[in-house]
Every structure is written in structure tokens, then in C-alpha cells.
N, CA, C and O atoms as a MOPAC input file, in Angstrom:
PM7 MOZYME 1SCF
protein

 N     78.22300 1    38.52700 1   101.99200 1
 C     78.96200 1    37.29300 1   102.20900 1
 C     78.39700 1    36.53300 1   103.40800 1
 O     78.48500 1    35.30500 1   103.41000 1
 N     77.88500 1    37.10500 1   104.31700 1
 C     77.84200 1    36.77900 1   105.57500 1
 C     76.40300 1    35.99200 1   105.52200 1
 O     76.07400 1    34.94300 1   106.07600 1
 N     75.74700 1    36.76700 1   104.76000 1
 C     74.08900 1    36.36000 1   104.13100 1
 C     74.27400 1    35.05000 1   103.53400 1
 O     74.02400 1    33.96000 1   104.04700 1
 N     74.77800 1    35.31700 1   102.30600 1
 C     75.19500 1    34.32900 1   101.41600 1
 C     74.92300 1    32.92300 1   102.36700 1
 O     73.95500 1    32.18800 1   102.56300 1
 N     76.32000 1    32.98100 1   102.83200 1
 C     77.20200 1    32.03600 1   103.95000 1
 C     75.94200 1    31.11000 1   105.34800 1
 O     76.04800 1    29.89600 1   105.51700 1
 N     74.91700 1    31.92900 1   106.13700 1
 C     74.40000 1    31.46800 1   106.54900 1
 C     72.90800 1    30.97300 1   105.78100 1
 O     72.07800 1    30.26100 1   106.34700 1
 N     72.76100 1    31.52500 1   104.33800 1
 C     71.67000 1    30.81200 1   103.55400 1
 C     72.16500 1    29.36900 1   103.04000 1
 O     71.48900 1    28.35800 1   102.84700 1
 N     73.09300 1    29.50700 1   102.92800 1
 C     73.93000 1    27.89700 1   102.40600 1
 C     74.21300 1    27.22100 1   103.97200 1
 O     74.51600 1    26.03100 1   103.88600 1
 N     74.18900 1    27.51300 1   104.74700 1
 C     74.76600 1    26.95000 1   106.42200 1
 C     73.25300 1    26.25200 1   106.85800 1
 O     73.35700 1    25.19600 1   107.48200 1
 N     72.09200 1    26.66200 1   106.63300 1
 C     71.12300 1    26.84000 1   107.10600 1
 C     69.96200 1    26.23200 1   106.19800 1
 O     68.78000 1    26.39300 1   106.50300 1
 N     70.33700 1    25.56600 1   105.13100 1
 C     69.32700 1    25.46300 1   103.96200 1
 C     68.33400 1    24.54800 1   103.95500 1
 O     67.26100 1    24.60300 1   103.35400 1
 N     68.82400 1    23.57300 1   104.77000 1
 C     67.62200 1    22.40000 1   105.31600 1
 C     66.47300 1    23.73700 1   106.09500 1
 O     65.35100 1    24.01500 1   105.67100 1
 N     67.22900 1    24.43600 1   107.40200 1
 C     66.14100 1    25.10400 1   107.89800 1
 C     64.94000 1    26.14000 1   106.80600 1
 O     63.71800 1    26.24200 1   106.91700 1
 N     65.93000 1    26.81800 1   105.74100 1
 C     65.00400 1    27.80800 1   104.80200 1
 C     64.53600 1    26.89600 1   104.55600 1
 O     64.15100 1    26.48100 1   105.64900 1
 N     64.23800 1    26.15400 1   103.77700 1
 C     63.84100 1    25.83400 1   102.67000 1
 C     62.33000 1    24.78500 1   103.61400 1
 O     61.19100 1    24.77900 1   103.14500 1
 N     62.65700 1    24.11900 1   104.75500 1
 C     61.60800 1    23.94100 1   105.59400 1
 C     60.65100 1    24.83500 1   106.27400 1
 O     59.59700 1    24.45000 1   106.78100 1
 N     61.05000 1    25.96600 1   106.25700 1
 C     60.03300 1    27.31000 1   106.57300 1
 C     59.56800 1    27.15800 1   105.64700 1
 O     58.72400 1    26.27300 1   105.50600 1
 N     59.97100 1    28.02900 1   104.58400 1
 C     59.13500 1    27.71200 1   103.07000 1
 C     58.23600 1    26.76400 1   102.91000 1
 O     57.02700 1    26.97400 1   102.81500 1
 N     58.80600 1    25.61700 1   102.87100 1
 C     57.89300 1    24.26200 1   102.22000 1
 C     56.39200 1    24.49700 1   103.78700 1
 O     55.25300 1    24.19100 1   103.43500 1
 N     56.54700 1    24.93200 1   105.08900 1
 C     55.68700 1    24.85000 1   105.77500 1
 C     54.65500 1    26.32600 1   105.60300 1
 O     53.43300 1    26.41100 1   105.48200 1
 N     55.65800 1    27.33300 1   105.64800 1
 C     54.97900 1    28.24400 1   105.14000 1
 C     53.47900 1    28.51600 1   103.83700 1
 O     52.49200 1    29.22600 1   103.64900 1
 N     54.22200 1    27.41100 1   103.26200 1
 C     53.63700 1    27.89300 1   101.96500 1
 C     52.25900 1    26.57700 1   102.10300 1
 O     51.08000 1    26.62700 1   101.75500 1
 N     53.02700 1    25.53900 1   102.72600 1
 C     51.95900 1    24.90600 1   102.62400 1
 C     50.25800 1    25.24300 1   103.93600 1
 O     49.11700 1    24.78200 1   103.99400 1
 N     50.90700 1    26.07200 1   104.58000 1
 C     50.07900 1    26.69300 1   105.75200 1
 C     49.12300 1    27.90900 1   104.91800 1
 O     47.93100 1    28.19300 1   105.03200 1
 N     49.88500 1    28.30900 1   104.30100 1
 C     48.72800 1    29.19300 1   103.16100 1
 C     47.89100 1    28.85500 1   102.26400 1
 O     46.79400 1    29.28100 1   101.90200 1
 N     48.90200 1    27.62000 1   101.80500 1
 C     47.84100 1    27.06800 1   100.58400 1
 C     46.60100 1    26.54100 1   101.31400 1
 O     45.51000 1    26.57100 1   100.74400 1
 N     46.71800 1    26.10600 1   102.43300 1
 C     45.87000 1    24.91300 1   103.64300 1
 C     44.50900 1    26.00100 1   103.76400 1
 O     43.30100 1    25.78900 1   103.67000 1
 N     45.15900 1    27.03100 1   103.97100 1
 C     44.02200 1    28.37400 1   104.66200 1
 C     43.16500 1    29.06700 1   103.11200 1
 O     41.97500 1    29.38200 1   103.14300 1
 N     43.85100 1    29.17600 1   102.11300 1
 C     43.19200 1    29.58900 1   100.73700 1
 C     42.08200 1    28.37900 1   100.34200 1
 O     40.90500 1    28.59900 1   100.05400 1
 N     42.66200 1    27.17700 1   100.38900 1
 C     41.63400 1    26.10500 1   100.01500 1
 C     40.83000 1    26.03200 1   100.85200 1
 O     39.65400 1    25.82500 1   100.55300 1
 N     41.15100 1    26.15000 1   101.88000 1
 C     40.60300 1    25.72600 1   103.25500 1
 C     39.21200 1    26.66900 1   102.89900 1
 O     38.25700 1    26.22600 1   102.26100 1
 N     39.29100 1    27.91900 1   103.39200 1
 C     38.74600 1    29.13000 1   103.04400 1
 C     37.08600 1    28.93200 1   102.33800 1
 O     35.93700 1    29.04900 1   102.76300 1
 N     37.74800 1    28.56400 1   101.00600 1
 C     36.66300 1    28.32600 1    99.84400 1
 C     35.86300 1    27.28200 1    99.80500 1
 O     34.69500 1    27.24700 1    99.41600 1
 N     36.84900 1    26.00500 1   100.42300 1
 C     35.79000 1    24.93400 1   101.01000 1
 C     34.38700 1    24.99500 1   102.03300 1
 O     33.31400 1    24.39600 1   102.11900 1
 N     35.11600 1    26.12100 1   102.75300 1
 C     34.69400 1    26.23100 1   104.05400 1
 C     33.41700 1    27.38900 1   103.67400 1
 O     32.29700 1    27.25000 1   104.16700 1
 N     33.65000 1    28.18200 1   103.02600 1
 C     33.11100 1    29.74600 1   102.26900 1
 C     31.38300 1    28.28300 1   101.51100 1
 O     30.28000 1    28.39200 1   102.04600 1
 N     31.53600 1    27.53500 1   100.72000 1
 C     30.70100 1    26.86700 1   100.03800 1
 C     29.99300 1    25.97100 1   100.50200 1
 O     29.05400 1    25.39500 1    99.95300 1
 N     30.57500 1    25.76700 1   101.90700 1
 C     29.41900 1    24.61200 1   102.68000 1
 C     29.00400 1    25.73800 1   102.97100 1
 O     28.05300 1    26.04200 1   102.25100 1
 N     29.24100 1    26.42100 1   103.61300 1
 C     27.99900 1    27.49500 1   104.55400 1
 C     27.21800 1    28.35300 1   103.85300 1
 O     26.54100 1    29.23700 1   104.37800 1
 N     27.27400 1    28.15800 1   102.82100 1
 C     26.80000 1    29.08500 1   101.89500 1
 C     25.30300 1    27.80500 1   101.26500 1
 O     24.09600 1    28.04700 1   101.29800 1
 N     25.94100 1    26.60800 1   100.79400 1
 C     24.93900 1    25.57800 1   100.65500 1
 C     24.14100 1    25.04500 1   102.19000 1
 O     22.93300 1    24.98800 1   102.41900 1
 N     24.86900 1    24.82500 1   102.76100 1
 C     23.44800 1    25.04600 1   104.28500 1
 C     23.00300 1    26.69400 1   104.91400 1
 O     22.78300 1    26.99100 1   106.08900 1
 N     22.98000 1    27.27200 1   104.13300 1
 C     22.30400 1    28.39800 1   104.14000 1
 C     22.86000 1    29.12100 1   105.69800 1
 O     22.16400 1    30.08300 1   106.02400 1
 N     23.76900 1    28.85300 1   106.47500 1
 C     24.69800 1    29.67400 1   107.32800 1
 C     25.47200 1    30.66600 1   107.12200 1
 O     25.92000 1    30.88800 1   105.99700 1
 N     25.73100 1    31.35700 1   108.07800 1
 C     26.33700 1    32.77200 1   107.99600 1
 C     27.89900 1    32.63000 1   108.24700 1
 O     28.43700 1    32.11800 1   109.22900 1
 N     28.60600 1    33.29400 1   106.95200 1
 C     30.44600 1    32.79700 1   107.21100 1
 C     30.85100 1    33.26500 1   108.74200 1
 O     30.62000 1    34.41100 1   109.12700 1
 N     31.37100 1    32.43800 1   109.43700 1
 C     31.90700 1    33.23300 1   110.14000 1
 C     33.63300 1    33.17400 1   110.32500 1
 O     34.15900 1    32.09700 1   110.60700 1
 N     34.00600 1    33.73600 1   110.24300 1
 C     35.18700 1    34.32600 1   110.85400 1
 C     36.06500 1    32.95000 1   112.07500 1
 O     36.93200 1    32.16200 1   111.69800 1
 N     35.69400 1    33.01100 1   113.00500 1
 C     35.86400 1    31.87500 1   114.09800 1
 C     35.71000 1    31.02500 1   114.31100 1
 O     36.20200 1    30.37800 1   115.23500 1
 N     34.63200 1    30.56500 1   113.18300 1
 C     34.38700 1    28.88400 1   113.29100 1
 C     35.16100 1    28.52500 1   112.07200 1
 O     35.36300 1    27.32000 1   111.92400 1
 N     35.73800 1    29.51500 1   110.96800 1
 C     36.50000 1    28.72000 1   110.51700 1
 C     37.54700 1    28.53800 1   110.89600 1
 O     38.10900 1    27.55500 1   110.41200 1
 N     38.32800 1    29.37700 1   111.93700 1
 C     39.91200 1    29.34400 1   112.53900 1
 C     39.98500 1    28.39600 1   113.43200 1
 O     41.08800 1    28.00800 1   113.81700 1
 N     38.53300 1    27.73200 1   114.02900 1
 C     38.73200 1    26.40300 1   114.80000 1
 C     38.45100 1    25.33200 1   113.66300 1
 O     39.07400 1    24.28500 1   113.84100 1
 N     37.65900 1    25.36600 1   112.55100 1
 C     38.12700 1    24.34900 1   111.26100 1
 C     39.66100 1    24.04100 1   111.24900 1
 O     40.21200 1    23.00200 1   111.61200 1
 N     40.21300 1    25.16200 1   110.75500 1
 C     41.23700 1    25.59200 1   109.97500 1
 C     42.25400 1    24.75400 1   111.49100 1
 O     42.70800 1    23.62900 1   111.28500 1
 N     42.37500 1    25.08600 1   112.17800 1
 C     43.50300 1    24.81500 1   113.55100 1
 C     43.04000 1    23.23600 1   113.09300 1
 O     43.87900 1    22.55100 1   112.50700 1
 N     41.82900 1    22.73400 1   113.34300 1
 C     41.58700 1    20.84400 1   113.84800 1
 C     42.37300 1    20.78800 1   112.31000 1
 O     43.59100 1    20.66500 1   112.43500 1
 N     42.04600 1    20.83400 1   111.34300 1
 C     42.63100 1    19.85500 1   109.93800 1
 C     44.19000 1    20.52600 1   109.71500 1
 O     44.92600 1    19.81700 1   109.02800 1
 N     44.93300 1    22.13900 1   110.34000 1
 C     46.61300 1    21.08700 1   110.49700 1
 C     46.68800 1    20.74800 1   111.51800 1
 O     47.79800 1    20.25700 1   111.72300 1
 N     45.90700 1    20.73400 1   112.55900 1
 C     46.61900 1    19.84100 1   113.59900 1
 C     46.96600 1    18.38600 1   113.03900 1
 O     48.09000 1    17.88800 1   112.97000 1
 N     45.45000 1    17.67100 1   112.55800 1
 C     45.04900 1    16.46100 1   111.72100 1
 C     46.23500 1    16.27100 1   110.87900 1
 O     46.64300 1    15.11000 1   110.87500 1
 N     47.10800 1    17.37700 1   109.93400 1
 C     47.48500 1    17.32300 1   108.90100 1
 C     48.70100 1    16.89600 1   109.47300 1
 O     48.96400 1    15.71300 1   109.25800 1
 N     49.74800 1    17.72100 1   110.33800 1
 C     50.38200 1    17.08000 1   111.68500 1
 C     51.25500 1    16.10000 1   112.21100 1
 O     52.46500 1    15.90800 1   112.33500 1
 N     49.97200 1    15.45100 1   112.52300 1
 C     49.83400 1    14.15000 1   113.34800 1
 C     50.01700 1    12.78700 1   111.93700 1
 O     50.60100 1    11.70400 1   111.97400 1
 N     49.50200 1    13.23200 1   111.19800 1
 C     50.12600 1    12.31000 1   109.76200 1
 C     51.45100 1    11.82300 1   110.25000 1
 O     51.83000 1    10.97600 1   111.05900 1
 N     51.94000 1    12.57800 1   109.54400 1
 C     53.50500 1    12.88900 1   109.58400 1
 C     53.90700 1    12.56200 1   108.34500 1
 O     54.81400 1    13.18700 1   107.79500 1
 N     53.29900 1    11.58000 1   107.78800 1
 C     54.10700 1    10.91700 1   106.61100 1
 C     54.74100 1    12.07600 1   105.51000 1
 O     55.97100 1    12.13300 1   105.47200 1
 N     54.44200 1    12.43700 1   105.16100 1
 C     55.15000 1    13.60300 1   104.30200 1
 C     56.34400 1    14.45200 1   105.10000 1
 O     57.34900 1    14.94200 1   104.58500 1
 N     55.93200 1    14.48700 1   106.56200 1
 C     57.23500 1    15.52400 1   107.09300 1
 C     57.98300 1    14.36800 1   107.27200 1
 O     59.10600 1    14.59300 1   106.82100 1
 N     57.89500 1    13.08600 1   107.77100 1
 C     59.27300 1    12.35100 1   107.96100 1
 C     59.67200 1    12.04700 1   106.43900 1
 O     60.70300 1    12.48300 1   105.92800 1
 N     59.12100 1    11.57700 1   106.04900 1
 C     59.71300 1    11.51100 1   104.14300 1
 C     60.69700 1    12.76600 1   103.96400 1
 O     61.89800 1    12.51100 1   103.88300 1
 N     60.18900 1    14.38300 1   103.88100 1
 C     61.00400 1    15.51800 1   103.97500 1
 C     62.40800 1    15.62200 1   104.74400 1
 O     63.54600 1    16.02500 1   104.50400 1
 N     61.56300 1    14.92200 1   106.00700 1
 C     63.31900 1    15.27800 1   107.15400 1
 C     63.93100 1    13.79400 1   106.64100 1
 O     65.01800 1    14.09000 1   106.14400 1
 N     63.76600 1    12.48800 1   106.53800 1
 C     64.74600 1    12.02400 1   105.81100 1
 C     65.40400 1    11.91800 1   104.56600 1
 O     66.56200 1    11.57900 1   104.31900 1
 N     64.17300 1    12.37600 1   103.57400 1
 C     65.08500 1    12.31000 1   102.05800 1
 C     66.08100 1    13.84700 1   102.15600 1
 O     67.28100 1    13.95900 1   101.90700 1
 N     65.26100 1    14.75300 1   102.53500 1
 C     65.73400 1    16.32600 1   102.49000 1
 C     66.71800 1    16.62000 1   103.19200 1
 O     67.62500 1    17.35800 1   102.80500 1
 N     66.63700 1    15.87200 1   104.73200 1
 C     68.22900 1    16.28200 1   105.73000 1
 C     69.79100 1    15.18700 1   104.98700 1
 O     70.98600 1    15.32100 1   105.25200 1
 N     69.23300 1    14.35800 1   104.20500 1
 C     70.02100 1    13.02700 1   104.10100 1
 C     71.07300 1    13.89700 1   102.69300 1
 O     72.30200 1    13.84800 1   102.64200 1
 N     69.93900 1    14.81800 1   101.43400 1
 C     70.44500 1    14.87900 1   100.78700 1
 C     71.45800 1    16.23400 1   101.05900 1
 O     72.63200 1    16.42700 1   100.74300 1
 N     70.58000 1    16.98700 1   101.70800 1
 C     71.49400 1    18.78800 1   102.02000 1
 C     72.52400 1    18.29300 1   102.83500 1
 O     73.62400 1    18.78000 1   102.57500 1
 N     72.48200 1    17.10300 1   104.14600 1
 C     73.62200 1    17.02300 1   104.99900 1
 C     74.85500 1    16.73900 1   103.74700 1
 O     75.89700 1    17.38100 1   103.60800 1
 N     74.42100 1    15.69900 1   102.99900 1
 C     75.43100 1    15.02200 1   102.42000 1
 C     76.31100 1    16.39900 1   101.30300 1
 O     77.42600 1    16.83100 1   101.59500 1
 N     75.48200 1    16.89700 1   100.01800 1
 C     75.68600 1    17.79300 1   100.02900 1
 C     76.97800 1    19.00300 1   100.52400 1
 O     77.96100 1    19.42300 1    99.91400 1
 N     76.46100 1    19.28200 1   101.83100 1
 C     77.13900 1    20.04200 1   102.58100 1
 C     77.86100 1    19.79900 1   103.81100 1
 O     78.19000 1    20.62800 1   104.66000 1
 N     78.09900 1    18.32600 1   103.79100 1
 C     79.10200 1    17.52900 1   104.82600 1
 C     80.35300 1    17.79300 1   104.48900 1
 O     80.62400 1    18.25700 1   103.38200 1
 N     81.31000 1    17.51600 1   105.45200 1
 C     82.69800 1    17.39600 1   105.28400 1
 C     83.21000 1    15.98400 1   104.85000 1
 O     84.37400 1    15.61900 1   104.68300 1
 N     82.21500 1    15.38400 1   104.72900 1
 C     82.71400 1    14.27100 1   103.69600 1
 C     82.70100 1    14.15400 1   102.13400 1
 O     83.44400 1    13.49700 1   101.40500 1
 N     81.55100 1    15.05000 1   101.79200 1
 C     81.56700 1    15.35200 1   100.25800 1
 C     82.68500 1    16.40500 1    99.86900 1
 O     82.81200 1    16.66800 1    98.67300 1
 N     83.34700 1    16.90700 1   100.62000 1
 C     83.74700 1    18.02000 1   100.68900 1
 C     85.56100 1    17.81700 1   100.65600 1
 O     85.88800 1    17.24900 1   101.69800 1
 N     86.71900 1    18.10500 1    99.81300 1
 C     87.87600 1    17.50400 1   100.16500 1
 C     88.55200 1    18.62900 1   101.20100 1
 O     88.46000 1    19.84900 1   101.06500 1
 N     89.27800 1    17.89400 1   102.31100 1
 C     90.09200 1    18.54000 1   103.32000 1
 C     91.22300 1    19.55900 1   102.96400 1
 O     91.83600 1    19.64100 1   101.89900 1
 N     91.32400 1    20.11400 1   103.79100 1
 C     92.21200 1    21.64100 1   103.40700 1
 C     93.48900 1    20.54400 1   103.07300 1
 O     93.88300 1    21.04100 1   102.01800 1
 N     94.28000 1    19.49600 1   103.28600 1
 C     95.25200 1    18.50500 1   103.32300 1
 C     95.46900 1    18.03700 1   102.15100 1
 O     96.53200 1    17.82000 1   101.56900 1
 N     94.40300 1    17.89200 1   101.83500 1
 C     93.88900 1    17.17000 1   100.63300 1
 C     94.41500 1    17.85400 1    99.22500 1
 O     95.19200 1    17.46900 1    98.35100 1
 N     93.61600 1    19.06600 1    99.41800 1
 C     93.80400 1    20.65600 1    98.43100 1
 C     95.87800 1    20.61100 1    98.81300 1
 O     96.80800 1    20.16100 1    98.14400 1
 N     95.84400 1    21.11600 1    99.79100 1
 C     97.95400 1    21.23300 1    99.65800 1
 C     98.27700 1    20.16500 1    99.02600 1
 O     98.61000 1    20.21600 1    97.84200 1
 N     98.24600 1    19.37000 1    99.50600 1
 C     99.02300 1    17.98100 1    98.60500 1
 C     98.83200 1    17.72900 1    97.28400 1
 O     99.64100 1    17.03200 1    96.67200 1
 N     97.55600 1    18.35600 1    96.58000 1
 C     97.29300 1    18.47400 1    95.25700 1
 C     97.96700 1    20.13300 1    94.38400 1
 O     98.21400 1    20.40200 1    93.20900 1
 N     98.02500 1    20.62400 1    95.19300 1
 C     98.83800 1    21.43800 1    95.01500 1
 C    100.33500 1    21.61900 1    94.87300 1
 O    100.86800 1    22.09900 1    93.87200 1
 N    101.01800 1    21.16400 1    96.03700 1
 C    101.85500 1    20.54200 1    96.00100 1
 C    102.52500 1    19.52400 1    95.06600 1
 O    103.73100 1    19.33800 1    94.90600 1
 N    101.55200 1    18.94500 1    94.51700 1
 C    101.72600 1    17.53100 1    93.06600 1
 C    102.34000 1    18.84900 1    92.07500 1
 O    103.36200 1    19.06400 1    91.42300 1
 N    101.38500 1    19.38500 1    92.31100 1
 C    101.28500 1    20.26300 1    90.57100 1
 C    102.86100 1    21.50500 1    90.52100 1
 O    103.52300 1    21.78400 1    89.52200 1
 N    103.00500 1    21.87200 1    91.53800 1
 C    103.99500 1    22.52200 1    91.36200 1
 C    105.33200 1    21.46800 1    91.55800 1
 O    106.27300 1    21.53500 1    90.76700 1
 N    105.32700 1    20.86400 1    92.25400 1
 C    106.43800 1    19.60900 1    91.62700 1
 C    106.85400 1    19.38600 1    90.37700 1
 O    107.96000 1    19.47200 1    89.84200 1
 N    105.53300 1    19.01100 1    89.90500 1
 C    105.28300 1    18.21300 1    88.35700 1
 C    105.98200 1    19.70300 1    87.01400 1
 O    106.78700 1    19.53700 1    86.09800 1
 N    105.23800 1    21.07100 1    87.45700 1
 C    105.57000 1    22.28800 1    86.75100 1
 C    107.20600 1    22.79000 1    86.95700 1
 O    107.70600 1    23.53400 1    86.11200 1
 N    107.84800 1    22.40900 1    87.92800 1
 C    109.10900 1    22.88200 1    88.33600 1
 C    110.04700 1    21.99600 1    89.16200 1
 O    110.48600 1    22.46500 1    90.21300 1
 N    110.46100 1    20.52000 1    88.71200 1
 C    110.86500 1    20.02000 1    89.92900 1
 C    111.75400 1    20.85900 1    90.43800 1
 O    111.64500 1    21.18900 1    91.61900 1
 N    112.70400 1    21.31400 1    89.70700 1
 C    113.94100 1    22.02400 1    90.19800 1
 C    114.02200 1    22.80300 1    91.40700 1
 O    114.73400 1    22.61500 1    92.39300 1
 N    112.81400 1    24.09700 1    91.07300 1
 C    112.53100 1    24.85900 1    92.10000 1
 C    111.16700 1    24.56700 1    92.94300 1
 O    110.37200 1    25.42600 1    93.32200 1
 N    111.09500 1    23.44300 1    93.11000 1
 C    109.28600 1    22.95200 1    93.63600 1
 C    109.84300 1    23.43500 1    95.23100 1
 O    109.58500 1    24.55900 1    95.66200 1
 N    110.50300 1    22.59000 1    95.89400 1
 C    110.82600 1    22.53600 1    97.12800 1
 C    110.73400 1    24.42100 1    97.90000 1
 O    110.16200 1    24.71200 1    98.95100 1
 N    111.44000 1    25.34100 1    97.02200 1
 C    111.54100 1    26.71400 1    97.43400 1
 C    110.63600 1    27.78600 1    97.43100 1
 O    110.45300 1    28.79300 1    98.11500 1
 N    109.86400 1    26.98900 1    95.94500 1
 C    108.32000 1    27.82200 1    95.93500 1
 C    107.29500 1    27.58200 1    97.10100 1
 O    106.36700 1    28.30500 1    97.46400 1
 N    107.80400 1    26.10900 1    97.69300 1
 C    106.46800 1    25.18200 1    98.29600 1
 C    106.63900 1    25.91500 1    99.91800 1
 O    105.82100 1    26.02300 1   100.83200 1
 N    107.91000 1    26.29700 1    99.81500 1
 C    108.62800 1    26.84000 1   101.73300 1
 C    107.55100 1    28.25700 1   101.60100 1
 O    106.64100 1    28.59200 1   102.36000 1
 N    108.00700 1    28.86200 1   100.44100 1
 C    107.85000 1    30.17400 1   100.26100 1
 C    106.07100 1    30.68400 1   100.57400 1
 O    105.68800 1    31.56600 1   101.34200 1
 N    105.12800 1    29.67000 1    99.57300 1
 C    103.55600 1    29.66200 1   100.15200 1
 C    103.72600 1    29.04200 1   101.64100 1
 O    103.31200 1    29.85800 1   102.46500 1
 N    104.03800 1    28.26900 1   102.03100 1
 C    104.08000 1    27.68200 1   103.04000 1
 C    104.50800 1    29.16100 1   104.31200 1
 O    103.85100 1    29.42000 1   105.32100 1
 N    105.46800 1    29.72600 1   103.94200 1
 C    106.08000 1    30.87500 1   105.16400 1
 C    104.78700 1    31.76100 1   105.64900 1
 O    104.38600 1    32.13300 1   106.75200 1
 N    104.13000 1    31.98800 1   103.73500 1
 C    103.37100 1    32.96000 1   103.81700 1
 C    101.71900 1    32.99100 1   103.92700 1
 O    100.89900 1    33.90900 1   103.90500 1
 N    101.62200 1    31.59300 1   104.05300 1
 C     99.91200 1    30.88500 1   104.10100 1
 C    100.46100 1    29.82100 1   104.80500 1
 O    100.95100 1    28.83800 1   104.25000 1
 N    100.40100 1    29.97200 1   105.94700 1
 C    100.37000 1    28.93400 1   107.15200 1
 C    100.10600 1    27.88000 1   106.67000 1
 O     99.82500 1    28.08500 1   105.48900 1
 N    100.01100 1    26.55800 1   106.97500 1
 C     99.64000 1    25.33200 1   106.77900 1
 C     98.55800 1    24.77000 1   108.03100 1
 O     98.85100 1    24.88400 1   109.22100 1
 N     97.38600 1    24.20700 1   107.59400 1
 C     96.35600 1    24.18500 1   108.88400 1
 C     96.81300 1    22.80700 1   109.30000 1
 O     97.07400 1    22.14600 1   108.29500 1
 N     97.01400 1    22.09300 1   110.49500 1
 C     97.16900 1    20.79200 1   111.11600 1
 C     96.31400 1    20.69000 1   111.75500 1
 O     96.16300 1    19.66900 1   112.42700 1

């Protein structure tokens, strides 16, 4: 539950690891083979370290863009906030009083005694 609860609390953050994660791997696999085929066509020896200073300059490069991460943090925070705002969301007030309708509507007679009775025994939040 507790898992559950902070994967749904938190989902802009997962899901932005991920999308960076994954795109930091894909960056280094392509990267890799690009990098693996020039040195191989200028007849150089792979090395190891000159591609991790490749690899660092083009995401730094990648970065400094931004355009894709601000596109992400505004379409992506705009839609999960909304989503998972307390405005999409109806108030605990909201829920009693609809509740409240319905057992009215099912019992006027005894609405008032049932309504004390949840009420004694499930607090009411103010």
C-alpha cells in the first residue's frame, strides 16, 4: 500500500527518471557504434576515454537544448498535476453530502437517525 501510494504521489518524478534514464542509455548504445565506426574508418584505436569525453560533450550539448525537457516539464507536470490535484479530485464534503442525498432519498423517514448514527461513528472531517 505504502509502495503503491508513493508510486502514484511521485509519478511526474518516476516516470522522469525513466524517460532520462532510458534516454541516457539509448544516447551511450548509439553513441557507442557511432563512435566504434569512425575510428574504425580513420583507422584509430577504440578507446575507452575518448569516448566518455565524446559521450559527456553531446549530453551536456543535448542539455543545454532544453526544448524537449521544457515541453516534458510543461505538458507532463500540467497533465499528472491536474490528474492528481485536489481540484480534479471531489472533497471529503462533497462525498457526505452526496451521501447524505442518497440516504434521504432511500429512507426519508429514518434518514436523519441513520445520518447521526455514521456520523457518531465516522467522524465528520471540517
Amino acid at each position: 500500500m505504502f509502495m503503491k501510494k508513493n508510486l502514484y504521489r511521485y509519478s511526474y518524478f518516476w516516470i522522469t527518471l525513466v524517460f532520462f534514464i532510458a534516454s541516457l542509455v539509448l544516447q551511450w548504445v548509439f553513441g557507442w557504434y557511432e563512435y566504434k565506426n569512425e575510428q574504425e574508418e580513420h583507422g584509430q584505436p577504440i578507446e575507452i576515454g575518448s569516448y566518455v569525453v565524446q559521450l559527456s560533450r553531446g549530453v551536456f550539448e543535448n542539455w543545454q537544448s532544453e526544448f524537449l525537457q521544457l515541453i516534458w516539464q510543461v505538458v507532463g507536470l500540467s497533465f499528472l498535476y491536474y490528474a492528481g490535484s485536489s481540484q480534479s479530485k471531489e472533497s471529503d464534503d462533497r462525498k457526505e453530502e452526496k451521501i447524505d442525498y442518497i440516504i434521504k432519498k432511500l429512507d426519508p423517514k429514518n434518514s436523519k437517525s441513520i445520518i447521526q448514527k455514521i456520523d457518531m461513528r465516522y467522524w465528520r472531517k471540517k
